[in-house]
Backbone as CSV, one residue per row, in Angstrom:
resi,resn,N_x,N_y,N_z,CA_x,CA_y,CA_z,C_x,C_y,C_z
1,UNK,26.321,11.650,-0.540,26.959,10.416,-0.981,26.595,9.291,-0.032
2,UNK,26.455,8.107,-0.652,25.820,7.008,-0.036,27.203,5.567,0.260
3,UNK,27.204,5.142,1.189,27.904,3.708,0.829,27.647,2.836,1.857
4,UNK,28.164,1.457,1.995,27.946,0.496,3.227,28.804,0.068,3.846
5,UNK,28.266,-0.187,5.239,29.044,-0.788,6.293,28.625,-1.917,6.493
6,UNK,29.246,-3.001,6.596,29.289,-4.233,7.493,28.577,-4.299,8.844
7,UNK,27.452,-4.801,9.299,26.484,-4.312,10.411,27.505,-5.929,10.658
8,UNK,28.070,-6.754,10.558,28.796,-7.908,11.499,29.547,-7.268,12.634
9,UNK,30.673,-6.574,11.862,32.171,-5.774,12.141,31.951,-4.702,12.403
10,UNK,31.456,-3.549,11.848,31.182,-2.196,11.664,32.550,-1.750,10.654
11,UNK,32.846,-2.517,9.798,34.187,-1.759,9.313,33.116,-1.425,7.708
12,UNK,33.668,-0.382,6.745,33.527,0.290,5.936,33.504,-0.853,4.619
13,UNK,32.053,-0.819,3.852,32.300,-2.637,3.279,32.383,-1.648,1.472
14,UNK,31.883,-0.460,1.653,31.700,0.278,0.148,31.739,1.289,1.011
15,UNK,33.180,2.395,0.544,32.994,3.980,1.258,32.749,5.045,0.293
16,UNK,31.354,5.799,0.896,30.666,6.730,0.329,31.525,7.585,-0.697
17,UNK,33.089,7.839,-0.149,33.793,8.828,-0.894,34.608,8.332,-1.878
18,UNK,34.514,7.103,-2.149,34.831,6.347,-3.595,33.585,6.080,-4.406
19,UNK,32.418,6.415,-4.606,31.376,6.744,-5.535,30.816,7.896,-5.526
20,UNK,30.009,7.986,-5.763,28.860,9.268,-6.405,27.207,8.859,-6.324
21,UNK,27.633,7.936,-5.385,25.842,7.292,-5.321,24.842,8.505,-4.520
22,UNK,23.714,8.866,-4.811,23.109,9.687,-4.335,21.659,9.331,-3.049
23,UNK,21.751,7.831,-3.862,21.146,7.071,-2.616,21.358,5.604,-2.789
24,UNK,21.216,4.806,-1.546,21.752,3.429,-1.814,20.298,2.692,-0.942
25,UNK,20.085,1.882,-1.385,18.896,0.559,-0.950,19.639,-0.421,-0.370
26,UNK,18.989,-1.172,0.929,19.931,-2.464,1.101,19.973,-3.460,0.214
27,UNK,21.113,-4.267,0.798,21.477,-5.376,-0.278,20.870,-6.552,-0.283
28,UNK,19.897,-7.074,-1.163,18.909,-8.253,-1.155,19.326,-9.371,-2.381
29,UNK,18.997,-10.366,-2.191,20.078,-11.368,-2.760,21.440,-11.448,-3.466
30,UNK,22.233,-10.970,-3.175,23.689,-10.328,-3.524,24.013,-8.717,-4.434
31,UNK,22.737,-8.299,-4.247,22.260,-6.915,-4.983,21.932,-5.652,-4.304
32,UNK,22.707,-4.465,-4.575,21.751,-3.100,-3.952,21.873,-2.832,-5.014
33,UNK,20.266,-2.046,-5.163,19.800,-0.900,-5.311,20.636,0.500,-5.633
34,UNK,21.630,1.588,-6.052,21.628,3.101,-5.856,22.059,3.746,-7.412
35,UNK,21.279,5.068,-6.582,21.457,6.035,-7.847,22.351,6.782,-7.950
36,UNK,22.665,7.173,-9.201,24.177,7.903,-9.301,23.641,8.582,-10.859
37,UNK,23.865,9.964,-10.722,23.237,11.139,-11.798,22.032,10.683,-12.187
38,UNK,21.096,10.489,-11.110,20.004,10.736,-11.315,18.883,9.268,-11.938
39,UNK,20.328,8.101,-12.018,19.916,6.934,-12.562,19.854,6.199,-11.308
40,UNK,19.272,4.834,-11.766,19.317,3.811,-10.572,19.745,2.676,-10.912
41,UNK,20.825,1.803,-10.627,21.482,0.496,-11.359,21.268,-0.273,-10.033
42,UNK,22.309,-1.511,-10.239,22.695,-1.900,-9.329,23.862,-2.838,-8.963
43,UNK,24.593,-2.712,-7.879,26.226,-3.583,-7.635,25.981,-4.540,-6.803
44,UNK,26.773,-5.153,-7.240,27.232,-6.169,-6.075,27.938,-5.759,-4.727
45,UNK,28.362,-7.050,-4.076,28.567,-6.440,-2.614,30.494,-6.140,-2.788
46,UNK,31.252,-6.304,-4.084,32.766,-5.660,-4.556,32.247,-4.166,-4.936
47,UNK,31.008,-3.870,-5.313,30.723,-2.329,-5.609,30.874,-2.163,-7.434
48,UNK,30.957,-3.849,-7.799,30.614,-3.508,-8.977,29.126,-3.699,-9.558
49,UNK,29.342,-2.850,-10.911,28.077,-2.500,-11.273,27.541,-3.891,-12.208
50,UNK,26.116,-4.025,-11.426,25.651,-5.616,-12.364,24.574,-5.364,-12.702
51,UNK,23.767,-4.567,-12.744,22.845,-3.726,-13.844,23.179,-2.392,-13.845
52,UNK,23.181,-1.651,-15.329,23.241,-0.591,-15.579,22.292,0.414,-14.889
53,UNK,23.250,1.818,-15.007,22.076,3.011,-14.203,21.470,3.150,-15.474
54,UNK,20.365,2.225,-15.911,19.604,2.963,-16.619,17.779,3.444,-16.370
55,UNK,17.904,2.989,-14.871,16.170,3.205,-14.834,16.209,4.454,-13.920
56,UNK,14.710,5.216,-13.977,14.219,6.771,-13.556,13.888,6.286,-11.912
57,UNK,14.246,7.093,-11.408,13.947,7.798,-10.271,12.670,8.243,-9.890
58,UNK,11.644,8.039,-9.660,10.476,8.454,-9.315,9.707,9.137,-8.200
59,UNK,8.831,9.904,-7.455,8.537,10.170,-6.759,7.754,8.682,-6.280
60,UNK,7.609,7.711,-7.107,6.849,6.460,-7.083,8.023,5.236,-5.835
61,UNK,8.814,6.048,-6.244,9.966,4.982,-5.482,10.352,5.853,-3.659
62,UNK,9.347,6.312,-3.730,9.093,6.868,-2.211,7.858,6.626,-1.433
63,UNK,7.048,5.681,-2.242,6.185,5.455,-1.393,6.031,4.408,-0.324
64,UNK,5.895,4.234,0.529,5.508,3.627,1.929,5.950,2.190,1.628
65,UNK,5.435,1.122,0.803,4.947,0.245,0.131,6.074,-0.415,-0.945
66,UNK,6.922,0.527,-1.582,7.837,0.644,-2.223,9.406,-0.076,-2.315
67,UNK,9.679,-1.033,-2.233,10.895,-1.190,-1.454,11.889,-1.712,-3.120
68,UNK,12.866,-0.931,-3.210,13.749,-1.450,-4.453,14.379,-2.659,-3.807
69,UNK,14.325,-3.544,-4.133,15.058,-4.526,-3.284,14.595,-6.260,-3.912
70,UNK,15.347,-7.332,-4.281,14.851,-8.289,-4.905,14.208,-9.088,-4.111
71,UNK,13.104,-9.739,-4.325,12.498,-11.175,-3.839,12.664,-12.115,-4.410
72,UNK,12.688,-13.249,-4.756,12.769,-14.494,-5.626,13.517,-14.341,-7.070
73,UNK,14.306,-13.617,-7.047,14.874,-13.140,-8.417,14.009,-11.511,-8.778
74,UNK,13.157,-11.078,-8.729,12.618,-10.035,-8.934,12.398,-8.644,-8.000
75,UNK,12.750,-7.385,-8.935,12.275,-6.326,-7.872,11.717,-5.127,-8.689
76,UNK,10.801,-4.685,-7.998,9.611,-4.248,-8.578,10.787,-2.379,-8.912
77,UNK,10.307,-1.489,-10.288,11.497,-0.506,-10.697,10.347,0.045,-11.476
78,UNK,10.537,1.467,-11.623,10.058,2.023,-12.085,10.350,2.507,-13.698
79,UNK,9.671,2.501,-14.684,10.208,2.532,-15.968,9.958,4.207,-16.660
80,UNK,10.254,4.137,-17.661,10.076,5.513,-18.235,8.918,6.612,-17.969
81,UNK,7.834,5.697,-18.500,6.584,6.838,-18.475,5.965,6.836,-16.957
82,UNK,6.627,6.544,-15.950,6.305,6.418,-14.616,5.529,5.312,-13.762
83,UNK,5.266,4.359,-14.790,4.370,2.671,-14.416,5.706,2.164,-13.817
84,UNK,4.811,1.163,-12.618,5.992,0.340,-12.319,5.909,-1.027,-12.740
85,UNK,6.941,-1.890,-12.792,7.060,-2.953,-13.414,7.551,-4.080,-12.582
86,UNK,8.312,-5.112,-13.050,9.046,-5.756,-12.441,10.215,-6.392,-13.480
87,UNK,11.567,-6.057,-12.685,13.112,-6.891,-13.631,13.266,-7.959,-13.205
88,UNK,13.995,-8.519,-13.742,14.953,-9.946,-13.215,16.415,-9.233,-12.592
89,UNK,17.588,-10.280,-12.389,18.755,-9.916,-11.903,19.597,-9.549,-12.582
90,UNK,19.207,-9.532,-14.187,19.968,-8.665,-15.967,19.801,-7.726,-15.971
91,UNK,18.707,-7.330,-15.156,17.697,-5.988,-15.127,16.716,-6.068,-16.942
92,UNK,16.348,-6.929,-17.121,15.356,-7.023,-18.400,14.089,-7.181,-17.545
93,UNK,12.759,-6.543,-17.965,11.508,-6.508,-17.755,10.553,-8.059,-17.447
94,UNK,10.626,-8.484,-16.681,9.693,-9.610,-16.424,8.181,-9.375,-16.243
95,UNK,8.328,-8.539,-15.970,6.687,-7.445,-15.954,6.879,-6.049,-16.537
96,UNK,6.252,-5.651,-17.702,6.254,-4.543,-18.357,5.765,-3.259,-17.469
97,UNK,5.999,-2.428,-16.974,5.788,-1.280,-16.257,4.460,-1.339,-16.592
98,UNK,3.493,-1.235,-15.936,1.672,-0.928,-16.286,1.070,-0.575,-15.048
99,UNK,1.762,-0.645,-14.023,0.796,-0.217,-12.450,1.640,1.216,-11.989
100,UNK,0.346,1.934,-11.095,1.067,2.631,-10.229,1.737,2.555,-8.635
101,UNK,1.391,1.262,-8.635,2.167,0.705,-7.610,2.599,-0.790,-7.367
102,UNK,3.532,-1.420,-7.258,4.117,-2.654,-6.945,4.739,-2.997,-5.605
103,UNK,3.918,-3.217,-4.423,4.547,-3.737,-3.200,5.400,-4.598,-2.707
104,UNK,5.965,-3.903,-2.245,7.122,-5.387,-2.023,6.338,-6.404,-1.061
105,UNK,6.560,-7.709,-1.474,6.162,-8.434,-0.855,6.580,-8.981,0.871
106,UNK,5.432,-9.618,1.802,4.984,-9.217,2.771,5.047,-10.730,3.598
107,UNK,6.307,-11.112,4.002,6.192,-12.720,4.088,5.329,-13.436,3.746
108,UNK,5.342,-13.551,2.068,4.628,-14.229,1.203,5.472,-14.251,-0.228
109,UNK,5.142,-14.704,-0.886,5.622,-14.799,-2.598,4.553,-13.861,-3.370
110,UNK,3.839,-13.113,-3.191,2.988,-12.435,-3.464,3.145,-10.552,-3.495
111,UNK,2.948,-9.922,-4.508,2.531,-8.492,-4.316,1.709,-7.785,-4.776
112,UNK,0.938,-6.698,-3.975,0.036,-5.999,-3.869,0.231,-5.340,-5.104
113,UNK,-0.705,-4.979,-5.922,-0.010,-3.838,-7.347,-1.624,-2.947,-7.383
114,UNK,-1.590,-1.940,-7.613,-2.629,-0.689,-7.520,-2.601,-0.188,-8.773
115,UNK,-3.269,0.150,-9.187,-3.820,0.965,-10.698,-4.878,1.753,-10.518
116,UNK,-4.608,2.587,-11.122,-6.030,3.652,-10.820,-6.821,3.540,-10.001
117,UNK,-6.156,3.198,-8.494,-6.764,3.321,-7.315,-7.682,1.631,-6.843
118,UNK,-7.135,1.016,-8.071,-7.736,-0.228,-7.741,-6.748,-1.169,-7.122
119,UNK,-6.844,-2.366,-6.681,-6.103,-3.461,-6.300,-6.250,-4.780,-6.664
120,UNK,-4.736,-5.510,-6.507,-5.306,-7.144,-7.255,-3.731,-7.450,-6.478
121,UNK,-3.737,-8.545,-6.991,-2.565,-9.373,-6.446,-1.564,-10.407,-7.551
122,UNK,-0.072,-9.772,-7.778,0.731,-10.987,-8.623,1.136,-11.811,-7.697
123,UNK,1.880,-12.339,-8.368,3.226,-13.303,-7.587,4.282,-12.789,-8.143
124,UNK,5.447,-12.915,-7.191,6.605,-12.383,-7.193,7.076,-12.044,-8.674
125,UNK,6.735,-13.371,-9.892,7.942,-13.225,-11.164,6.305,-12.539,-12.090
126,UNK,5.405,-11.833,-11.729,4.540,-11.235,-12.166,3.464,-11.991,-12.821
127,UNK,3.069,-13.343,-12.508,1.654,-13.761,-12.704,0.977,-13.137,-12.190
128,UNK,-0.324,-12.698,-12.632,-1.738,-12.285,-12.198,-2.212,-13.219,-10.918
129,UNK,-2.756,-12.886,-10.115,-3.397,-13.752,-8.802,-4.794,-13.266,-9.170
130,UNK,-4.768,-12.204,-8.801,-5.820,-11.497,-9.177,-6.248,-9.886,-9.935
131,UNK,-6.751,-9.577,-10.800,-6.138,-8.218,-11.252,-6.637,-6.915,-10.499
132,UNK,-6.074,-6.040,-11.017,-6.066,-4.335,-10.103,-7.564,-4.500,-10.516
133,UNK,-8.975,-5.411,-9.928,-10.054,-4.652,-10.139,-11.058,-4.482,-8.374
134,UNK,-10.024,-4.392,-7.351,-10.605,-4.675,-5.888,-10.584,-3.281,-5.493
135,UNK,-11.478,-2.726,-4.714,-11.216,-1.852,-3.733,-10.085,-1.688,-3.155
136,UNK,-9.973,-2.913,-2.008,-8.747,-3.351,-1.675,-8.301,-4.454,-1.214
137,UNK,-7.312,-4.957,-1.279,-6.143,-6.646,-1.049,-5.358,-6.563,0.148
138,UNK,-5.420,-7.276,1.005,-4.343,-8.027,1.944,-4.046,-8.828,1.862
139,UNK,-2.631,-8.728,2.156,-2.277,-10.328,2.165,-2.391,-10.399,3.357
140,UNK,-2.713,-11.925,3.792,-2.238,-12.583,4.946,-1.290,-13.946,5.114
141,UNK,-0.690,-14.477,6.678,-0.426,-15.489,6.428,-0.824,-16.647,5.653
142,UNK,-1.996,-16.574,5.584,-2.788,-17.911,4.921,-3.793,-17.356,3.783
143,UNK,-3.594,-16.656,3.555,-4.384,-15.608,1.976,-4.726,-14.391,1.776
144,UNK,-5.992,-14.281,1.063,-6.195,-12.783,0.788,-7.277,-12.329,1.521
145,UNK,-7.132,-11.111,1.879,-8.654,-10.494,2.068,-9.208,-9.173,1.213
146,UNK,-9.794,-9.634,0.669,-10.289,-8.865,-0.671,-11.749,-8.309,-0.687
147,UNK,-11.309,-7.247,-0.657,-12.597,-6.116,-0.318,-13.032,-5.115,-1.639
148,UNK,-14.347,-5.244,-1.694,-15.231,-4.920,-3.072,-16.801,-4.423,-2.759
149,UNK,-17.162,-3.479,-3.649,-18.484,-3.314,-3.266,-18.731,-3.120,-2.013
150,UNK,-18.269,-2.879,-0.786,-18.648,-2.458,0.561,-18.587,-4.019,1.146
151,UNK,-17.936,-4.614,0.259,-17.793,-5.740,1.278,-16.295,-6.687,1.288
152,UNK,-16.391,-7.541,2.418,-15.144,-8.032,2.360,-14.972,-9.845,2.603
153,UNK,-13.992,-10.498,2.376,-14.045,-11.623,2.467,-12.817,-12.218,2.097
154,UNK,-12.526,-13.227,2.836,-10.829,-13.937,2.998,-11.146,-15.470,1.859
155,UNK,-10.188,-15.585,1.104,-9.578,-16.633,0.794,-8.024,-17.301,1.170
156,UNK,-7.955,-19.073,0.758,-6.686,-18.844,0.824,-5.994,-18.783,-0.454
157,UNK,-4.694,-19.227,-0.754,-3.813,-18.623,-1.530,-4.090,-19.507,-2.297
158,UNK,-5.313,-21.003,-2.442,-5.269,-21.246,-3.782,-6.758,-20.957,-4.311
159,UNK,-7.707,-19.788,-3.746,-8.507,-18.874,-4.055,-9.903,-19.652,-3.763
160,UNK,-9.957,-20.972,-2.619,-11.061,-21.050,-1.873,-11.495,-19.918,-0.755
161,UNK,-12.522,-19.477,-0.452,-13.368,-18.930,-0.075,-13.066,-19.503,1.372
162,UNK,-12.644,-18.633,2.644,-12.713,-19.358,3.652,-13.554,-18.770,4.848
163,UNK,-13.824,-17.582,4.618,-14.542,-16.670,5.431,-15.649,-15.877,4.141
164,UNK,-16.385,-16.296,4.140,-17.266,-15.626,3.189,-17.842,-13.536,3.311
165,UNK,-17.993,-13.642,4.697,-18.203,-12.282,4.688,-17.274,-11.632,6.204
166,UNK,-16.479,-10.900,6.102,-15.665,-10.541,7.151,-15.912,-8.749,7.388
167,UNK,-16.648,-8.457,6.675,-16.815,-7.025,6.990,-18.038,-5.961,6.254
């Protein structure tokens, strides 16, 4: 059983033995993250429920990269057939589940998303930056570094060319 404490006070802010949560995510813009029979919803910081437990649990929601947790209104959730996607704060689909991975973003408005081993880059409410067709994507403070074909090279974030060959 999962619940939260107040890291101000240390006093008991949601106690584990008044739910059934099986795991809990921290709380990111007035929202956690936890699962309860196997679902994943999410409450507010009274412990009520403000999206339904209706999304799956994944081995996808353990990866490194992974973080249930909102950015700019959005957080990247895993949907039925195991693609991940991105909700709003209704929990309705702002990005239709289609990747196998959605990164939480990295002090930037930006995330990493992987598909069949490829890489590209949205923005937070799921515009395309660039699509899953890279080797591989970094973000940086000041853009991307986007690596293809055995090679690599930085832009910034409004997709000038600033380092032409970096590797």
């Amino acid at each position: 059983k999962r619940g939260y404490i107040n890291v101000k006070n240390g006093e008991i802010a949601i106690d584990a033995k008044s739910n059934n949560y099986q795991k809990a995510w921290v709380f990111s813009e007035g929202v956690a993250a936890v699962m309860s029979d196997d679902k994943i919803g999410f409450i507010n910081t009274n412990n009520e429920v403000v999206i339904p437990f209706v999304f799956n649990y994944s081995e996808e929601c353990r990866m490194e990269n992974f973080a249930i947790v909102f950015h700019d209104g959005c957080c990247a959730m895993t949907g039925s057939d195991g693609k991940i996607g991105l909700i709003d704060k209704c929990g309705n689909w702002v990005l239709e589940p289609a990747y196998d991975e959605i990164w939480a973003p990295q002090n930037s408005s930006y995330r990493v998303i992987v598909d069949n081993g490829k890489y590209g880059v949205i923005t937070n409410d799921g515009k395309t930056i660039y699509p899953a067709e890279y080797e591989y994507i970094n973000i940086k403070s000041d853009g991307f570094v986007l690596s293809d074909n055995g090679k690599q090279w930085q832009v910034d974030f409004e997709g000038n060319v600033v380092q032409p060959f970096m590797f």
